[in-house]
N, C-alpha and C positions, 0 to 999 in steps of 0.2 A: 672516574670514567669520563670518555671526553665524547659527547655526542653532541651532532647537527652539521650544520655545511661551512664549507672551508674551500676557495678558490687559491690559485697556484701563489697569491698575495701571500699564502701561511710563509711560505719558506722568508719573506720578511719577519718575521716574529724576532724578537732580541734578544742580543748574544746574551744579554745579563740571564735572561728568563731558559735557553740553550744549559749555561753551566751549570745553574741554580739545581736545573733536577737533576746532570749524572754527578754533579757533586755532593746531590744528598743521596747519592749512596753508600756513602762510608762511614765509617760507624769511630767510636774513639779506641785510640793505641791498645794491643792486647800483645802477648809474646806472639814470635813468629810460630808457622805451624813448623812440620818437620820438612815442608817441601820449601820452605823459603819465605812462604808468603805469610802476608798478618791483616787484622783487621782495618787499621789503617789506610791498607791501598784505596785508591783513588784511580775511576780511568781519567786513563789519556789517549789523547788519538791525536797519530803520526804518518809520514808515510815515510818506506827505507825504498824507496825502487823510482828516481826517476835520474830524466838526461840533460845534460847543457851540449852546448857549442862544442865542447869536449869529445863527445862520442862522435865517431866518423857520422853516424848512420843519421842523427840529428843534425849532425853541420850538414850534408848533404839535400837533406831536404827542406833547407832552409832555414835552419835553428842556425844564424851565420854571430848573432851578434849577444846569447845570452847565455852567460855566464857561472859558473857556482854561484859566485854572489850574488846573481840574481836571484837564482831557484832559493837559497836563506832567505832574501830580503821578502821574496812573494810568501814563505814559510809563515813569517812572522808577521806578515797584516799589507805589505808594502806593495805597490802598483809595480807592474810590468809591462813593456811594450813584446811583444810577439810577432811572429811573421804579418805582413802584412799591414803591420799600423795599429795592429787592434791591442789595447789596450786593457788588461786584466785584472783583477785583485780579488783574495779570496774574503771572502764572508765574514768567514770566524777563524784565526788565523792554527795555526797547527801549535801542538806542545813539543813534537820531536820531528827530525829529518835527518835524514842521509842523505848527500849528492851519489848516485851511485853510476859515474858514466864507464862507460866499457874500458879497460884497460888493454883490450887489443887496441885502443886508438890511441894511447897516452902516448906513443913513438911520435905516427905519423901530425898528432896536433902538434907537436916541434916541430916538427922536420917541413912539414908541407908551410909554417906559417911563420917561418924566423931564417932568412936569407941566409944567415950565419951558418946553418948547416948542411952538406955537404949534397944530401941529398933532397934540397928543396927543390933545384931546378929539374929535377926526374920526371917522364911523362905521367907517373902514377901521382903525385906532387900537384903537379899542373893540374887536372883531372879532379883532383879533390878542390882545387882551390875554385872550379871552374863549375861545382855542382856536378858533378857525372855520376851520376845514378849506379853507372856499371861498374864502378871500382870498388863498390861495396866489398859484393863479392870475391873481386880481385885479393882487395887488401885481407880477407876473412882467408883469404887460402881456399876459395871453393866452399864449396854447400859441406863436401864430405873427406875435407882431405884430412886424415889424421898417422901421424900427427898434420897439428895445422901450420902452415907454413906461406910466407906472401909467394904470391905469385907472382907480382909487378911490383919487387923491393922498393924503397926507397931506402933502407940501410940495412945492414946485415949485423949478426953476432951483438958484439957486444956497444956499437955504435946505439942500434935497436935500444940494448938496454939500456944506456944510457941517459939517452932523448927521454925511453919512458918515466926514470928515475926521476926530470926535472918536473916532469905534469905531475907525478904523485907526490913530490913536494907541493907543489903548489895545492893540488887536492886538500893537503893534509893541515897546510897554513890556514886556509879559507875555511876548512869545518871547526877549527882551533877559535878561530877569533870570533865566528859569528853563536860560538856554544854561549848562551846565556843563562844558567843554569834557575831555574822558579819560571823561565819565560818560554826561553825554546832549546830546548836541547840538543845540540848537534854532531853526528857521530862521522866519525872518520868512516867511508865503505866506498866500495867499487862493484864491476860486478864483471865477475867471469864471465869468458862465452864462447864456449866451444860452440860448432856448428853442424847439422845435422842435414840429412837428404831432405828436399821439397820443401826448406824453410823452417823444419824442426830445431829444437834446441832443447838442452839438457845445462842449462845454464845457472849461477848464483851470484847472490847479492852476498857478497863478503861485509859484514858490517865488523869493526873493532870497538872493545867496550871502551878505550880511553886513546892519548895521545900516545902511547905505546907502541908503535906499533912497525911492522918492515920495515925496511926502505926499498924496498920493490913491490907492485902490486905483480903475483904471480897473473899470468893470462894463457889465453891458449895457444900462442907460440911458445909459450915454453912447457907447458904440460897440458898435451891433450886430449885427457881424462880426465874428471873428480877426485877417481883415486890421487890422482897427482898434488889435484890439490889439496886434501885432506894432511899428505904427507908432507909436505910445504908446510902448511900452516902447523906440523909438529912440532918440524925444525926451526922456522923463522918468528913464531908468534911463542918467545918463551918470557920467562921473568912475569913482570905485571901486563906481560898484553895477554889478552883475552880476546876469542872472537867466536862470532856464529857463522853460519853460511847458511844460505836460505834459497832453495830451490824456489822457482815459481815455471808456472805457465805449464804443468805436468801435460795438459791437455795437449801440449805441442809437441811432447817428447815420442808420439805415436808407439806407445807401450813402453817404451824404455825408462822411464822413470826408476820404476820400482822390482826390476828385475834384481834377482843375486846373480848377476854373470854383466860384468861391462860392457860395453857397444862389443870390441871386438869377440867377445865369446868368452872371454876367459873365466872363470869364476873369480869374485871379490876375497881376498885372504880373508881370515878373521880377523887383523890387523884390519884390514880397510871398514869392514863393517863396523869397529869396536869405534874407528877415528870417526866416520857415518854419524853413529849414535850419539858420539860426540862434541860434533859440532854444527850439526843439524838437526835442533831443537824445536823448528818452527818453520814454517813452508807458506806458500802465499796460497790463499784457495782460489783470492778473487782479485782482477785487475782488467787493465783495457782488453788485454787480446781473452774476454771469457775467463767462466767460471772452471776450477779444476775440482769440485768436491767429486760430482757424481753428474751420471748421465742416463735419460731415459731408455729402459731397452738393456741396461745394465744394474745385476745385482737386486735389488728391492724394489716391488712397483713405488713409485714416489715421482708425481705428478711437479713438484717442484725441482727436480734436476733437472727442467728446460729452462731454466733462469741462462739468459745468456749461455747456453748450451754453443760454440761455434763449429764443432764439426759433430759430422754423423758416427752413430756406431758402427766400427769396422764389421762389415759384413765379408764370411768364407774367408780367401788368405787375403786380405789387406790388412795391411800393417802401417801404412805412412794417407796421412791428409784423414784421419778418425782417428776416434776414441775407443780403446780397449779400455779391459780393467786395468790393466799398467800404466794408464794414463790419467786415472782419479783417484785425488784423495782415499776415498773407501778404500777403491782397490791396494792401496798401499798398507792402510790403517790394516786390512785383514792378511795382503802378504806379512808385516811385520807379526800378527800371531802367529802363521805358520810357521815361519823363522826363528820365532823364541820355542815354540814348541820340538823344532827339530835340532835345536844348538844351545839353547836357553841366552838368545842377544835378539832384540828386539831392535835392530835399525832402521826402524821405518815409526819410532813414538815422535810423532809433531804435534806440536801447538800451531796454531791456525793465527796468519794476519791476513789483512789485506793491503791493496799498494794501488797506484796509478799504471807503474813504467811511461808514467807522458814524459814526452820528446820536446818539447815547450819550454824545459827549463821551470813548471807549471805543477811543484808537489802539491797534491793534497787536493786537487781543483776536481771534483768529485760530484758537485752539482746538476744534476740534469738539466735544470732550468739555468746553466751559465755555459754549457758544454761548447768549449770552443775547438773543439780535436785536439789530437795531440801529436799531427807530425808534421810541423811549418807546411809547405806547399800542398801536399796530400790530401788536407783538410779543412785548408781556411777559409773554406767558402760554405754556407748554406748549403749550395747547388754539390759540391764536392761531397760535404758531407753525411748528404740523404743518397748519396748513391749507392746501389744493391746490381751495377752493370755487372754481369759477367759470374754471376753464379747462382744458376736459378739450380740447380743440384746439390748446393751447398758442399759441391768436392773441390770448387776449383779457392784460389785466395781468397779471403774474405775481403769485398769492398767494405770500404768505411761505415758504410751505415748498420754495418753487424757488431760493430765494437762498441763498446761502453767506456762512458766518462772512469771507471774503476773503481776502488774501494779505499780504506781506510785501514791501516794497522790499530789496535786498539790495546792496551797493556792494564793492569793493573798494577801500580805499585805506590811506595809510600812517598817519594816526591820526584817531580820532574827534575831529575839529575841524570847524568849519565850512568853511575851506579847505579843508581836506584831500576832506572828503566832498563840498562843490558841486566839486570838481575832478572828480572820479569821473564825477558827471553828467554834468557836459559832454564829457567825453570817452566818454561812455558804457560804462565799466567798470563794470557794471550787472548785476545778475542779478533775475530775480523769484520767488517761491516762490507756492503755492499755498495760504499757509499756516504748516507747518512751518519750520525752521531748518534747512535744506536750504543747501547751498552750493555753487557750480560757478562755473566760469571754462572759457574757451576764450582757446585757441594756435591759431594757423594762418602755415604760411609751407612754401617748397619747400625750406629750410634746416633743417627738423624735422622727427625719424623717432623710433621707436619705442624705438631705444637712449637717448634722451636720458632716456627714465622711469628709466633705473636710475640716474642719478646724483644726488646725494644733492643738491643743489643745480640742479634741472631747472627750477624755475620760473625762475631766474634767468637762466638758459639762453634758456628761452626767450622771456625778454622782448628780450633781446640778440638772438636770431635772428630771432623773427619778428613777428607781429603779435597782439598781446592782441584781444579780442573786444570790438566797437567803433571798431575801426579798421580800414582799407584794405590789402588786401595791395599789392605792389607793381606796377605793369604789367608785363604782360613776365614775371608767376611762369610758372612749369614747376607741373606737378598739386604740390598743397599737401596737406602731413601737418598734421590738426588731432590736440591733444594735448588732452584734458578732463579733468576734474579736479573730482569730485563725493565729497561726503560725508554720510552723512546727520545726523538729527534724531536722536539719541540717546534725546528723547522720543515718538517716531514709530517709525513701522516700517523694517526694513529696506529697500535700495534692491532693485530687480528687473534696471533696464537701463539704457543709456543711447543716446539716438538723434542722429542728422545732418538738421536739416531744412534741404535746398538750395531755393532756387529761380535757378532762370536765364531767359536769353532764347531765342528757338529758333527763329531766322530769324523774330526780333523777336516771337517769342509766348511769351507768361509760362508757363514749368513748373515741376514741383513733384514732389522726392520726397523719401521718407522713410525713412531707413537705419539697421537694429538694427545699433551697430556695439561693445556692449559686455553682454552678459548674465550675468546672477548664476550664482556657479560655475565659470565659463570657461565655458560653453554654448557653442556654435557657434550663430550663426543658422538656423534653417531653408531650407535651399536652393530651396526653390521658392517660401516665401511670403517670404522675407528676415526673418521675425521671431526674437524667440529664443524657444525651448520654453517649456513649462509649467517653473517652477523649485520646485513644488509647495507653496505658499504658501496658505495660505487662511483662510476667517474663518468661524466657528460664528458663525449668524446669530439665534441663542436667546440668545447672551452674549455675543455681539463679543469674544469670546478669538482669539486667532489663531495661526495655526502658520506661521512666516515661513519655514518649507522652505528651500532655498540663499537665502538673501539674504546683499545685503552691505554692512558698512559704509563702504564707500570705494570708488570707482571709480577710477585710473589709465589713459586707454585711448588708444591712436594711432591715426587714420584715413587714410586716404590714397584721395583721390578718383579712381575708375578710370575715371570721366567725363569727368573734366575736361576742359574746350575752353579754350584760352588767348584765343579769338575771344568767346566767350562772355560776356556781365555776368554774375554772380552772385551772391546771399548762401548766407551759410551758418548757423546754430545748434545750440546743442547744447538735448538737456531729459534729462531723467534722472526717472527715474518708479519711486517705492515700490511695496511691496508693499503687496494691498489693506486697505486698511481701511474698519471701518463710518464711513457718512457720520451729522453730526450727528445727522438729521432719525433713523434707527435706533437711534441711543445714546440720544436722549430718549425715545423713544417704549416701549421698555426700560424706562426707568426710573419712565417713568410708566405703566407697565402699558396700552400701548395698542399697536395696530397701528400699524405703519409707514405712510407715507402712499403711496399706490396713484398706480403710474406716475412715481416717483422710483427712483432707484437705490439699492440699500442698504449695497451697498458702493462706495469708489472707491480711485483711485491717485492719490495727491498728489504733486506731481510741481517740479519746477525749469527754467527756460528762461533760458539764460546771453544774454546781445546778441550779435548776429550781427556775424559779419567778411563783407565787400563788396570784392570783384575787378573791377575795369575793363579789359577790354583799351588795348592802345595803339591810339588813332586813327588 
């Protein structure tokens, strides 16, 4: 147990002292379970979602000079220069990365930046080269044009393909050399992006599990829909390539996410949903543009779904600029029961990461106390970055100072390799952080109880017994003991709780609740509101010093579902949530002698969400 007072100096604490505790969480080699995983694993934490000079949208706003090589080299421990002069490096360096910049820009970064081609001197050309904000746009084919197609070409047919063919060689060169496999692992990815009305997106990070792989990165000039690319990745990713694709930002999809009917209306075949289920394994919950698990006002009272919350709940007919259920996690987690229950395919089972998507060229940089934005010119100022102009209704764009530094992808597996960690993926032994180096896993099965924590070899246990997080328990279980297994950030604050998020069906209607089943201290939950107490924790808001009251470094805890229906679909998750801390947008505003920005929150809890285990009844 870690009690008394700790100023913002804690996040100095050393890297030695950081690995020491989530690497004594794994326990010695045992056979794997039947979902893939074994006692062995070890987390890692990575990020698959950010941008270089590469992406239109980061060249433009001033990402002019940083490179893939870059975003590896910061990956791995190394300094970078960023807009503006300032000069970056991370903390504690990352174990894996993906460069993942847009492939609608792979054309125009030839064509606008090598004489040689035909249409470099084009006004759309000129324009990119020149910073022009409004060719984003342009070049994206409009907010809603589908298919997507440019507006202000700079090459057509197969020139287009061409140009993009040479940037995803280069892509594919630079994650090749910089993989170091025991150090940082490095995956070949991109990331689709079709576009959507008012700044929406339905967009993926294409990660491949080895050098294997196309030689085109599909984009949304050539399929513009999912389906499309699903069916791409059947035909083009055969032999030994492998890949995942990985939705994020559902929050932006303004309900579209987790429909069974495409943008245009059509219904999904069972072909698209079966390709769905198969190659999206894992979904981002957390990153700069906001949280996508869950939303206040939606589904289950739970006072923590305003964690970085950035739009409101669609109220009456809005559908664009808020959040429906077809915009969160949950929502999705419980359309996917519906789904199995009315086809028996469940395309909507994720494992859970988190990511940046910073524009900086800048993976992994996650720090609140380092947060230097993440879109060259947009951000690089103090004064830029506390700004809240222009949206006191929270309908209109969100200014910068609603965004968060992002999150962390977090894996379990048996060594930092590329095998070893795209295995992770797909099987969805997964965790996401909010951030910090936070680590958690869940156990679930009717063969694990609460004596197994005392033995000194219980992970191993319980991969032999039941079901790791990410996989299916068995039909036919009897009520299931989940086992969690949280530790924190040594650089961060202590942990506060840890909770059970279930959803099920309920004479075929989606529910939701939310269970303190582990509080700092041994607390007991509160009998009538189920939470656990005050653990007296808190933060002087003059000097973000803090007094971590009962916190703790470790959680162990056993739950056993008193709910349970054996008739019932289910999922289940675990999160585990620190104690508060000042959020960036207060530690700058501190240091820059100013006030905090009006109608942000100035403290929060950063927190961890492990992938959920999924219960079928027998039919």
């Amino acid at each position: 147990m870690n009690q008394g007072h700790s100023t913002i100096g804690a996040y100095g604490i050393a890297i030695a002292s950081a690995f020491a505790l989530v690497c004594s969480l794994a326990e010695a080699a045992s056979p794997e379970d039947a979902a893939g995983g074994s006692s062995s694993s070890h987390p890692y934490f990575g990020e698959l979602h950010v941008h270089t000079h590469v992406s239109m949208d980061a060249f433009i706003v001033g990402d002019r000079a940083n490179t893939p090589e870059d975003a590896y080299r910061f990956a791995r421990g190394e300094e970078i220069e960023i807009f503006g002069g300032r000069k970056i490096r991370l903390a504690r360096p990352l174990d894996f990365v993906a460069v993942t910049d847009h492939s609608e820009s792979f054309a125009e970064f030839q064509i606008c930046h090598d004489e040689r081609w035909p249409g470099y001197t084009t006004d759309m050309c000129r324009r990119v080269r020149a910073g022009d904000g409004s060719v984003f746009g342009l070049a994206w084919g409009g907010v809603a044009a589908w298919p997507a197609r440019r507006l202000a070409p700079t090459c057509t047919g197969e020139e287009c393909r061409e140009a993009a063919k040479v940037t995803w060689s280069l892509m594919r060169d630079v994650a090749d050399r910089f993989n170091e496999p025991g150090r940082l692992t490095t995956f070949i990815g991109y990331e689709y992006s079709p576009a959507l009305t008012n700044g929406g997106m339905m967009h993926r990070n294409v990660i491949f599990a080895n050098a294997d792989v196309p030689d085109h990165a599909m984009s949304a000039f050539d399929v513009a829909m999912e389906d499309g690319l699903w069916a791409w990745l059947d035909d083009a990713c055969t032999g030994s390539c492998d890949v995942v694709a990985i939705p994020h930002n559902m929050n932006y999809s303004w309900g579209l996410a987790f429909r069974l009917e495409k943008r245009d209306g059509k219904p999904y075949t069972d072909k698209d949903l079966s390709r769905r289920a198969r190659y999206e394994t894992v979904a981002e919950i957390f990153q700069i543009k906001g949280a996508s698990e869950c939303a206040v006002g939606l589904g289950a009272p739970d006072e923590e779904c305003a964690f970085n919350q950035l739009w409101p709940v669609c109220e009456g007919s809005e559908t664009n600029l808020c959040e429906g259920q077809g915009s969160t996690i949950r929502g999705g987690l419980a359309r996917g029961l519906e789904a199995e229950a009315e086809n028996g395919l469940n395309p909507f089972k994720l494992g859970f990461i988190g990511s940046t998507d910073n524009h900086n060229a800048a993976p992994g940089s996650t720090d609140e106390w380092a947060y230097e934005g993440q879109g060259g010119a947009l951000d690089d100022t103090v004064e830029k970055r506390l700004s809240v102009a222009g949206r006191p209704d929270r309908k209109g764009s969100p200014a910068a100072a609603y965004y968060n530094p992002g999150g962390l992808a977090g894996v379990w597996a048996e060594e930092n390799t590329r095998p070893a960690i795209f295995a992770a993926l797909k099987r969805r032994q997964t965790f996401a952080t909010s951030g910090p180096r936070l680590a958690i896993r869940l156990f679930a099965g009717d063969r694990l109880s609460n004596d197994l924590l005392a033995e000194a070899n219980w992970p191993s246990m319980a991969y032999a017994l039941g079901t790791a997080m990410g996989g299916d328990l068995p039909r036919g279980s009897r009520a299931p003991t989940f086992l969690v297994e949280a530790s924190r950030d040594p650089a961060s604050a202590a942990l506060f709780k840890v909770q059970i998020v279930k959803g099920w069906l309920e004479n075929g209607v989606p529910q939701e609740a939310v269970v303190d089943i582990a509080c700092a201290g041994g607390a007991a939950p509160d009998a009538k509101t189920g939470r656990c107490p005050d653990n007296g924790a808190s933060v002087d808001l003059a000097t973000c010093s803090r007094d971590e009251g009962v916190g703790v470094d470790a959680f162990q805890v056993a739950w056993t579902d008193p709910h349970f229906d054996p008739k019932a679909r289910a999922y289940y998750y675990a999160r585990v949530l620190e104690n508060p801390t000042c959020r960036w947008s207060t530690l700058q505003a501190h240091a820059d002698n100013r006030e905090p920005p009006r109608g942000l929150p100035a403290t929060q809890r950063e927190r961890a969400w492990s992938s959920p285990v999924w219960y079928s009844p027998d039919r």
